[in-house]
N, C-alpha and C positions, 0 to 999 in steps of 0.2 A: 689747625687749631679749632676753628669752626665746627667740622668735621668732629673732632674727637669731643667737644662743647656738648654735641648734639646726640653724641652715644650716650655718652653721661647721664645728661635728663633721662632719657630714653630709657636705659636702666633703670635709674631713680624712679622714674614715674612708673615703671611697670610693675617695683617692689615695695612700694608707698602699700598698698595692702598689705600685702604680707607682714611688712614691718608694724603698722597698726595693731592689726589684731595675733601677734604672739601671745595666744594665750599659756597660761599656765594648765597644768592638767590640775582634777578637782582631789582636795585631800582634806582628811578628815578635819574640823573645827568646832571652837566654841558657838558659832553663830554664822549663819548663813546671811551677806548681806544684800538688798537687791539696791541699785542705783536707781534715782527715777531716769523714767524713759518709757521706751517699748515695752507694751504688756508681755512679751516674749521672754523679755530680762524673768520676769515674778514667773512663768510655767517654768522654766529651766529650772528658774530656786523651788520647786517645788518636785520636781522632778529630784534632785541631789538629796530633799528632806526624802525622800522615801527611799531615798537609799542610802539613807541612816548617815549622812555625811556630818550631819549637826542634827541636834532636837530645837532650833530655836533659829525663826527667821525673822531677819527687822528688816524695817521696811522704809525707804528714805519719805519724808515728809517734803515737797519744794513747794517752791513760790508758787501761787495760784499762775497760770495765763493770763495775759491784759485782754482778751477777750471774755474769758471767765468769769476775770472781778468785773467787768464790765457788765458783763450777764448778774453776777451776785445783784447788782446795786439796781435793779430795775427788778428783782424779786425771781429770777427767773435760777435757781438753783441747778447749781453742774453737781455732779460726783466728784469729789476728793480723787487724784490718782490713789492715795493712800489706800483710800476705801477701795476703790477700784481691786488694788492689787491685792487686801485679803480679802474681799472674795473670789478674786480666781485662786488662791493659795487654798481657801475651803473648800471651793469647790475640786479640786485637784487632791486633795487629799490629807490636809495640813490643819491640825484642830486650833481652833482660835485660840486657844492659850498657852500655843506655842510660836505666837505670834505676836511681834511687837514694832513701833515706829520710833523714829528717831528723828531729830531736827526739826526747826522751827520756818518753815518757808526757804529752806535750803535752794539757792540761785544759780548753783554749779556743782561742778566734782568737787572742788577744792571747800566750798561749806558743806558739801556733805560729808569730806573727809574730815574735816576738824568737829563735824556735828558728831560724829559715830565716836570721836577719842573722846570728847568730853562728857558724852552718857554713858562711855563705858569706861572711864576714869583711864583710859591704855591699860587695861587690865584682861585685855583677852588674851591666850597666849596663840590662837590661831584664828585668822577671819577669811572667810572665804567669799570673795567679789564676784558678783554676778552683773556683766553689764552685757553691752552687743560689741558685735564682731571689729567696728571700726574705731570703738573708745577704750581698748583695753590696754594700750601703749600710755597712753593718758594716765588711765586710772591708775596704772602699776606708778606712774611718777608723781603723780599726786598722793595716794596714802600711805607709798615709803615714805614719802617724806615725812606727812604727817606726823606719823606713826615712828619716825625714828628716834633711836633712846627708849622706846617703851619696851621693849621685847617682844613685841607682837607682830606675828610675821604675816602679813598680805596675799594671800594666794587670789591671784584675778583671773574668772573664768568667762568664756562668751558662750551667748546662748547659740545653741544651734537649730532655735527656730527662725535667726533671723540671718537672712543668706549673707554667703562671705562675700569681703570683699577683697578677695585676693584677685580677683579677674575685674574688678572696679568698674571699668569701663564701660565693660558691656551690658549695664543696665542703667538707665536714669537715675533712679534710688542711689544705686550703690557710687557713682561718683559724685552724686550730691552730698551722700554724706562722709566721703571720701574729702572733699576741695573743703567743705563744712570744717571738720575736723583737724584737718592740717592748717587752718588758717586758726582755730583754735588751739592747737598746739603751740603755733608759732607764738601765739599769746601768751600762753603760761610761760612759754621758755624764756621770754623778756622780763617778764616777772608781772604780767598781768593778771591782776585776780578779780572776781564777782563773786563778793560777798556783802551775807545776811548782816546785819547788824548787830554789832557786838554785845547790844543791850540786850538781845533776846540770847538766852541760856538755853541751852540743849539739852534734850530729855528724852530718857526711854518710856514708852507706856505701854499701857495695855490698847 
């Protein structure tokens, strides 16, 4: 029993990548969306804009970092990810007004997932997720859900400037964000969530 106990992980733990990052392949959409995170996420969504996959990419808005607001409050000013991400999306090839944000200090997948249906009233009929290689297991369960009952169908894609983790192990990164990820999984699937406050209202802008 031990014995056959210890295949089992063994398995489990060697397909824990693989199962992570099943991405979907990219198909054409109303809107291209990026997750915050990795600047890698915004070059890929920018890479899919030129190749006409959508004309229109939004851009998640999250919670500042507690070292950031810490920096804001002594005067000393960070870059917005936001800001961050359209300028690499211009610089990349994406004209600013076809660029737009979404959410108001968005604290996880799941407020960015509810941020994106309520600024875009679940009126898209196709949206296409751009996250990294180890969150797209996640993300696919998080804005089905969201998004269910609207008719808007969820295609989640990983970037591939940021290495897989289907061989996890063998690099520090990838099974940090690998044990990361699956301890956060395990949290949503209990029905753990980290969200924004329901008093702030979600909005598309320019």
């Amino acid at each position: 029993m031990a014995v056959a106990a210890l295949i089992i992980l063994i398995v489990l733990m060697v397909n824990i990548g693989r199962w992570l990052s099943d991405a979907d392949s990219p198909e054409m959409a109303d809107a291209i969306v990026v997750l915050a995170g990795a600047p890698e996420r915004t070059m890929y969504a920018a890479d899919l804009y030129r190749k006409h996959y959508s004309r229109e990419v939004l851009i998640s808005r999250p919670a500042k970092e507690g070292e950031t607001s810490l920096l804001f409050r002594i005067g000393i000013k960070e870059e917005t990810e936001e800001h961050l991400d359209r300028r690499i999306l211009i610089r990349m090839g994406v004209p600013a007004s076809h660029i737009k944000d979404f959410g108001e200090g968005s604290l996880s997948t799941v407020d960015e997932a509810y941020a994106l249906k309520r600024a875009t009233h679940g009126m898209l009929h196709r949206v296409l997720i751009v996250t990294s290689p180890y969150h797209v297991l996640r993300a696919k369960l998080v804005f089905r859900r969201a998004f269910r009952g609207t008719g808007t169908r969820i295609v989640v894609v990983a970037t591939p400037y940021e290495k897989s983790v289907v061989h996890w192990w063998r690099s520090q990164q990838g099974a940090r964000n690998v044990v990361l990820e699956m301890a956060k999984l395990a949290f949503y699937m209990i029905g753990g969530r980290f969200t924004h406050s329901t008093n702030h209202r979600a909005s598309i802008g320019q």
